[in-house]
N, C-alpha and C positions, 0 to 999 in steps of 0.2 A: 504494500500500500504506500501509496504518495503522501510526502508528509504534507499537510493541510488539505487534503482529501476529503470531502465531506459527503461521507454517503451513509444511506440507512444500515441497518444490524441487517436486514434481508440480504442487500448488494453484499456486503460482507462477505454475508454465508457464502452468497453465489461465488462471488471470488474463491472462497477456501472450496467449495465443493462440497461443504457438509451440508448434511440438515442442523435445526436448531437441538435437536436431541443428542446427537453426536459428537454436536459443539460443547456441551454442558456437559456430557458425559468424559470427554478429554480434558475439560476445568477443574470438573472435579477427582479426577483421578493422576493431576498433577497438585492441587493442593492441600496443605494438611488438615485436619479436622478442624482444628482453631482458628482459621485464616478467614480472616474479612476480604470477602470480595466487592467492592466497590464499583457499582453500577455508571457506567459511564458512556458513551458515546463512542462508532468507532474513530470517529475525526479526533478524537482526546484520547489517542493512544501512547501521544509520546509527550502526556502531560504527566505530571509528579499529580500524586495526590492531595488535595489541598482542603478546607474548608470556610467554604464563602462566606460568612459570618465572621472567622478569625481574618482572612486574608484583606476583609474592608478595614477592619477593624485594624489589624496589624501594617499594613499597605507597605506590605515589604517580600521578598519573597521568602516562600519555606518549605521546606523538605517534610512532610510528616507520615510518621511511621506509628502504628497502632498498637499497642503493645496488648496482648490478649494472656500472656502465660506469663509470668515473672521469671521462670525457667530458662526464657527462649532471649533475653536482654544478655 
């Protein structure tokens, strides 16, 4: 995919050749059981994770990573 490429999660698929089942099905069987997946757009693929609320607030940029397991830091 081209970077600033803006097409639907359908185009997508068609691009990879999957269905959406098969798609979800290789997501979740590369991630670990604790792992937030964050619902995003494919045009925002090679955006950091962010939170709109912090990042008006903050007006800077930031890296954020989710910490789920105190284990895994």
């Amino acid at each position: 995919m081209k970077y600033g490429e803006d097409i639907s999660f359908e185009d997508f698929l068609i691009k990879l050749g999957l269905t959406e089942e098969s798609y979800l099905f290789a997501i979740r069987n590369t991630l670990k059981h604790d792992t937030l997946f964050l619902k995003r757009s494919p045009s925002e693929i090679r955006i950091n994770t962010y939170n709109a609320h912090l990042f008006q607030a903050w007006q800077a940029n930031m890296d954020i990573q989710y910490v789920l397991d105190y284990q895994t830091i």
